[in-house]
C-alpha positions as CSV (number, residue, x, y, z in Angstrom):
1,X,0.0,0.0,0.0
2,X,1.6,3.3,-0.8
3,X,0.9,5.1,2.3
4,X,-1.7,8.5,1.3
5,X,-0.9,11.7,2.9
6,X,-1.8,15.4,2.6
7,X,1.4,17.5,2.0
8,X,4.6,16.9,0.4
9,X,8.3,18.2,1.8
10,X,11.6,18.0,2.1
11,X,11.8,14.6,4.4
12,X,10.8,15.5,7.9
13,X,13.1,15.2,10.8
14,X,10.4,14.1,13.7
15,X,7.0,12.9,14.0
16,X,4.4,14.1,16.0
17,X,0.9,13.2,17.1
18,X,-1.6,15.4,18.6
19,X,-3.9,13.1,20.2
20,X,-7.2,14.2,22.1
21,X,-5.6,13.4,25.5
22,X,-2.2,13.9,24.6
23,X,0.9,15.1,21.9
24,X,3.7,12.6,21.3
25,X,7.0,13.6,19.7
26,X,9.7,10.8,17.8
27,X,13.1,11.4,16.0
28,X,14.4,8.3,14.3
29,X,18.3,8.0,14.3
30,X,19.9,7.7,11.3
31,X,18.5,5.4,8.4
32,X,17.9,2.5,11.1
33,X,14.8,1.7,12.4
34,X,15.5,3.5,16.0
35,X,14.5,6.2,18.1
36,X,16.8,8.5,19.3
37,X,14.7,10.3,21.2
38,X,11.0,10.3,22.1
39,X,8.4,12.3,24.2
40,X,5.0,12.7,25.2
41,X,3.0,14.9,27.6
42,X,-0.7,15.2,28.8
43,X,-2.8,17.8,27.3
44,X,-5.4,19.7,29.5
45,X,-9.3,18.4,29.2
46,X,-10.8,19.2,26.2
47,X,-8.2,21.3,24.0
48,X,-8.4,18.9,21.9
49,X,-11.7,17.5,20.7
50,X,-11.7,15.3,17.4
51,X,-14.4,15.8,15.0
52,X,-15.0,15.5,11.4
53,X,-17.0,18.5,10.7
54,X,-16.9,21.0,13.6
55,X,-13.8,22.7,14.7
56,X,-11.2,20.2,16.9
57,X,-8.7,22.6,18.3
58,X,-10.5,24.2,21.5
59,X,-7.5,25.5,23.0
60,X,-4.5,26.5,20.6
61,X,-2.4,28.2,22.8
62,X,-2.3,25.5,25.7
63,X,-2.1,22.5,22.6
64,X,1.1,24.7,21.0
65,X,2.7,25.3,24.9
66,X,2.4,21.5,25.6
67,X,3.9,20.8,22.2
68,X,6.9,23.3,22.4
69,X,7.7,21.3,25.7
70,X,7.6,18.3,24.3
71,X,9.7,19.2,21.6
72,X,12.4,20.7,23.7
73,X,12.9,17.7,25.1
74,X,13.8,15.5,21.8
75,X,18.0,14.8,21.6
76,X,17.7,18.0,18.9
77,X,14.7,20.6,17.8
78,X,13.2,19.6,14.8
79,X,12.4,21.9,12.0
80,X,9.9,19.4,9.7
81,X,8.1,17.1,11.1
82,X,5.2,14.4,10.1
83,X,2.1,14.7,11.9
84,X,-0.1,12.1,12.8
85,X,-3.8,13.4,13.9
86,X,-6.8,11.3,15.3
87,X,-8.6,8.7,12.6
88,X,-12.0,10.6,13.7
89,X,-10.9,13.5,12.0
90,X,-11.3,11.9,8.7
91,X,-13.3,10.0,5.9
92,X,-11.8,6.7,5.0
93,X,-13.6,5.3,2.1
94,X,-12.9,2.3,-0.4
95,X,-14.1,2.9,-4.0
96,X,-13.7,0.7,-7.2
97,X,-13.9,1.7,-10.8
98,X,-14.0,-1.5,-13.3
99,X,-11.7,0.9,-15.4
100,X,-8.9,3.0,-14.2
101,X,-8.0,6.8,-16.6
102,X,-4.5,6.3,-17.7
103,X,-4.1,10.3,-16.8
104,X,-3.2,11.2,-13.1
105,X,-5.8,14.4,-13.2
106,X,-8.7,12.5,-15.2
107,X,-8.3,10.0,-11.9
108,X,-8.2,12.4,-9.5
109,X,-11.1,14.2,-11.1
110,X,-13.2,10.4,-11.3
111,X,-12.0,10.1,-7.2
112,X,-13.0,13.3,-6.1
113,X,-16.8,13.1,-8.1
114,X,-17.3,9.6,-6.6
115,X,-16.2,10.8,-3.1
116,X,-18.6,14.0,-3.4
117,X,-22.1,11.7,-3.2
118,X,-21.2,10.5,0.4
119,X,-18.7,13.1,1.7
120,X,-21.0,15.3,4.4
121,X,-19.1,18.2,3.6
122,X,-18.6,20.7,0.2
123,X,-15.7,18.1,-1.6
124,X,-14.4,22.0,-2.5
125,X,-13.7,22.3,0.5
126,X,-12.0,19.2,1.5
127,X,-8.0,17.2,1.6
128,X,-8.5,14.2,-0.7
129,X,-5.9,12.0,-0.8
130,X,-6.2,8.0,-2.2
131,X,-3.8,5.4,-2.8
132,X,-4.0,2.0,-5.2
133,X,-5.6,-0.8,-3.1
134,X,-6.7,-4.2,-4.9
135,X,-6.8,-4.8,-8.5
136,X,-10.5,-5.7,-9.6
137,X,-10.1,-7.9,-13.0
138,X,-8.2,-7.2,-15.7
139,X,-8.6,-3.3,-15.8
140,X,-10.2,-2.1,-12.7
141,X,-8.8,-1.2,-9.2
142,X,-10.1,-0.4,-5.7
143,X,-8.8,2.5,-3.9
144,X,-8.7,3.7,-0.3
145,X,-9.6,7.5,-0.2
146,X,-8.6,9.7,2.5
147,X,-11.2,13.1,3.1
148,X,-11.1,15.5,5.3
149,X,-12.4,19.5,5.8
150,X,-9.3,21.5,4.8
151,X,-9.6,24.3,7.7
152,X,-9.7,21.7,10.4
153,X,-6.5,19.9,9.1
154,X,-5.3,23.3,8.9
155,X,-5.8,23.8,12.7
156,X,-3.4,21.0,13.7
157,X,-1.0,22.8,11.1
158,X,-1.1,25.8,13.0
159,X,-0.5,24.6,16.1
160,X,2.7,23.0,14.7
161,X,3.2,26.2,13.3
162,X,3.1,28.4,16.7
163,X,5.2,25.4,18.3
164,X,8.2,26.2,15.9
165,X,7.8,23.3,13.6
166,X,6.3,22.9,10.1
167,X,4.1,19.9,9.3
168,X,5.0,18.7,5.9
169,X,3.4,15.2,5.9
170,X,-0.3,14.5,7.6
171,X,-1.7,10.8,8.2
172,X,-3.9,9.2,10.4
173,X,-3.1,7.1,13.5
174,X,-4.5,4.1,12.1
175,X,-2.9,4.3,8.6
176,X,0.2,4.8,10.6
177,X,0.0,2.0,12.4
178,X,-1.1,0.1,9.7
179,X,2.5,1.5,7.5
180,X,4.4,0.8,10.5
181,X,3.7,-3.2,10.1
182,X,3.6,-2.6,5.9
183,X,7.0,-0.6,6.1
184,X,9.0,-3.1,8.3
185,X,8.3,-6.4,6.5
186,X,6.0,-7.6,9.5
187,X,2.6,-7.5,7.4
188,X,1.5,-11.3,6.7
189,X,0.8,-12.1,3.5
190,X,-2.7,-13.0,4.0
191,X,-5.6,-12.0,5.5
192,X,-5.1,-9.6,8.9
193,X,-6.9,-7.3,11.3
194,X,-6.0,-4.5,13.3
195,X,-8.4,-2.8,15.9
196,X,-6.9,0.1,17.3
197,X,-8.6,1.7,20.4
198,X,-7.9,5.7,21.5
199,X,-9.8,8.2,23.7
200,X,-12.5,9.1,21.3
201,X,-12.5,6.3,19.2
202,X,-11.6,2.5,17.6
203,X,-10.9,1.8,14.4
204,X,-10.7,-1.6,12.5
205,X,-9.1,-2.6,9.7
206,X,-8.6,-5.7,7.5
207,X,-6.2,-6.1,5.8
208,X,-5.3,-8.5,2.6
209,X,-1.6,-8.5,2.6
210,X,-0.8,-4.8,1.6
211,X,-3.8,-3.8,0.8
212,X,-7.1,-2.5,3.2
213,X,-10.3,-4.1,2.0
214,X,-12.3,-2.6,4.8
215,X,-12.1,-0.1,7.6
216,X,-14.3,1.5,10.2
217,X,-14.1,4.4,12.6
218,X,-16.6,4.3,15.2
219,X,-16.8,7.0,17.7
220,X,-16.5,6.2,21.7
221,X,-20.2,7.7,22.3
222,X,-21.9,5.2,20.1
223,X,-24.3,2.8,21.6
224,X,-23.1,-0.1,19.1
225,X,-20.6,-2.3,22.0
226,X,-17.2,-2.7,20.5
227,X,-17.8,-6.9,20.6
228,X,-20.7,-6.3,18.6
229,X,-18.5,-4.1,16.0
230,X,-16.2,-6.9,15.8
231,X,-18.7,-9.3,15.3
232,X,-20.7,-7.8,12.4
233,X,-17.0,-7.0,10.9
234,X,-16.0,-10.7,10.9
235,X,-19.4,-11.7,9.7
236,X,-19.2,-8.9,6.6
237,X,-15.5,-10.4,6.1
238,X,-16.7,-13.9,5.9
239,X,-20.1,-12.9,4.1
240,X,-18.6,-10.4,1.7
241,X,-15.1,-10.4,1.4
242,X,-14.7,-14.0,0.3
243,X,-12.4,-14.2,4.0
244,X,-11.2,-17.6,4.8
245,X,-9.5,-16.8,8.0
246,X,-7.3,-14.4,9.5
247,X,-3.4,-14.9,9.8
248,X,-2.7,-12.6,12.5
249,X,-4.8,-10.2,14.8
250,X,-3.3,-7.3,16.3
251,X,-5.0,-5.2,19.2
252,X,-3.1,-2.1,20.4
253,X,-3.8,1.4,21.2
254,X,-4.7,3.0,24.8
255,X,-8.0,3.5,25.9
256,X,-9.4,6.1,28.7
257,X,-8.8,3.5,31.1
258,X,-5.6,1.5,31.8
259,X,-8.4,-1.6,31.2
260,X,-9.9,-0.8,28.0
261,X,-7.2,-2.5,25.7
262,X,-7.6,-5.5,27.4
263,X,-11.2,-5.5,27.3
264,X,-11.0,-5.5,23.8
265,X,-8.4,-7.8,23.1
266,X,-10.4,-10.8,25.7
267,X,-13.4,-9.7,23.6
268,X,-12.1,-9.9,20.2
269,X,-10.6,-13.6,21.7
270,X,-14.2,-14.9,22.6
271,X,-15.8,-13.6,19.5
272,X,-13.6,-14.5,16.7
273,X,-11.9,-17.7,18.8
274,X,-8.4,-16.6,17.9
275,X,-5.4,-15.4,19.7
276,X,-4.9,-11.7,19.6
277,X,-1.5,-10.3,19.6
278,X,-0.3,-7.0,21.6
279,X,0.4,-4.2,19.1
280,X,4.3,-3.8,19.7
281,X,6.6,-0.6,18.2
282,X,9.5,-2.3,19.9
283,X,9.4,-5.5,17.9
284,X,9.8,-2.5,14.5
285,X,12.5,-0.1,15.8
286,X,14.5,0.2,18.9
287,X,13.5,2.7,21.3
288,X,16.0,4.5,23.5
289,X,15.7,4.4,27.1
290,X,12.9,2.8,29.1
291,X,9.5,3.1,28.0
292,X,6.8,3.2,30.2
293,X,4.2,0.3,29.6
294,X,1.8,3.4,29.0
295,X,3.3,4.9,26.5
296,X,4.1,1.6,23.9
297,X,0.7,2.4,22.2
298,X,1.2,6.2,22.2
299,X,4.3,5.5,20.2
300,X,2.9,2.8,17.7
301,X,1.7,5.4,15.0
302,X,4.8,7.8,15.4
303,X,7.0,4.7,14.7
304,X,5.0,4.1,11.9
305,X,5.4,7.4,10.4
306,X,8.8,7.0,11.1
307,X,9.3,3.8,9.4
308,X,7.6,5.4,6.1
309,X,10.0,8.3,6.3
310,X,13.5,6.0,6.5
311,X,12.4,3.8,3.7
312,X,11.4,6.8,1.7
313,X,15.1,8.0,2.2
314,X,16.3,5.0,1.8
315,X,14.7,4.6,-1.7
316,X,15.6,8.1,-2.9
């Protein structure tokens, strides 16, 4: 899967995630798959408030403080960095045309007119990003599409903006995750899910080797129980997908309570009858220092930004 983003720079030298409870901050050493430094701090209630149409940054000046100190206390002050922002702030869609333009901007055109029947906001107005998923018969392909409003993307911007730093590259917690697995050579080759819980949402993903053939975001406030998500997911995987079985399933993330990951990973066990593996950055990169059991999730999605930025060196 080439991994979509918003903005293209010179290669960033950090990566950051401004989380609802929470901004993270990563440098990777070198071109090896290791982190020189790392950091992460509480943010105060409700400066940050994910949301897909209304605006998410309640507090700019307290988010933009917690992220300057954060960043002071990385091995060396970044300039560029990639930021990762909550999955809830987004549209992830899949879409399939039987026929794919030969012309970059008669696809983009064909991407951005399917998107604009379910997007609930002006497409005008909107970050679309998409990248190649599965090939559909001879000519056809699907692809996963990336949507979001442009001014609330730009508010995370600013804020990295006011903290010193400019965001070149934007992505999504899960994606990253997701890349951080795709990047390293960890991905299996067959079928695989991911659930990842956070504060103010979980998101599931199946994967088909490199490619996503389904995702979801739910938010925390729905009444729909997360065993029931992952229940009517494995039954639309069986039902509709053609799924035969999944290789591997990964459960990772941090919840609002210390408990909530492994509530979901016992649930997940029960309802699919498989083993459920721990999400785990360390098994990707080596991490500096001692890491609090805490903070392994936070640092899953900033590894996997990182891992996309050293192969991307590595390959120019």
């Amino acid at each position: 899967m080439n991994r979509p983003f918003w903005l293209g720079s010179p290669t960033p030298d950090a990566a950051i995630e401004i989380a609802p409870e929470r901004v993270s901050a990563a440098v990777i050493r070198g071109e090896a798959l290791a982190l020189a430094a790392h950091a992460s701090e509480v943010l105060p209630a409700g400066a940050v408030v994910p949301s897909l149409l209304t605006s998410n940054i309640a507090d700019r000046s307290a988010v933009a403080d917690v992220l300057r100190r954060v960043l002071d206390r990385l091995a060396t002050r970044p300039r560029r960095v990639a930021l990762v922002i909550p999955d809830s702030v987004a549209k992830v869609s899949l879409i399939r045309f039987d026929t794919v333009p030969t012309r970059r901007d008669d696809l983009e055109q064909l991407v951005r007119w399917q998107i604009r029947k379910s997007a609930p906001f002006p497409i005008d107005d909107a970050c679309v990003t998409y990248t190649p998923g599965m090939r559909v018969g001879d000519a056809g392909r699907e692809f996963l599409v990336v949507t979001a409003r442009r001014d609330i993307v730009t508010e995370y911007e600013a804020v990295c903006s006011e903290a010193g730093v400019y965001a070149g590259l934007v992505d999504l917690a899960t994606l990253s995750l997701l890349n951080m697995y795709l990047g390293s050579g960890l991905a299996p080759t067959g079928d695989w899910l991911l659930v990842h819980v956070r504060a103010d949402s979980t998101s599931i993903a199946i994967m088909r080797g490199d490619d996503v053939i389904f995702y979801r975001n739910r938010s925390d406030d729905e009444e729909e129980s997360l065993a029931d998500l992952v229940h009517q997911t494995a039954m639309y995987y069986q039902d509709r997908l053609s799924g035969g079985g999944f290789d591997r399933v990964l459960v990772g993330g941090a919840g609002r309570s210390a408990a909530s990951v492994e509530l979901v990973r016992r649930s997940v066990e029960e309802r699919l009858g498989v083993t459920v593996e721990p999400v785990d950055p360390t098994r990707v990169a080596a991490i500096a220092g001692t890491v609090a059991s805490n903070l392994i999730d936070v640092l899953g999605p900033l590894v996997g930004v990182l891992v996309r930025i050293s192969r991307e060196r590595v390959a120019a």
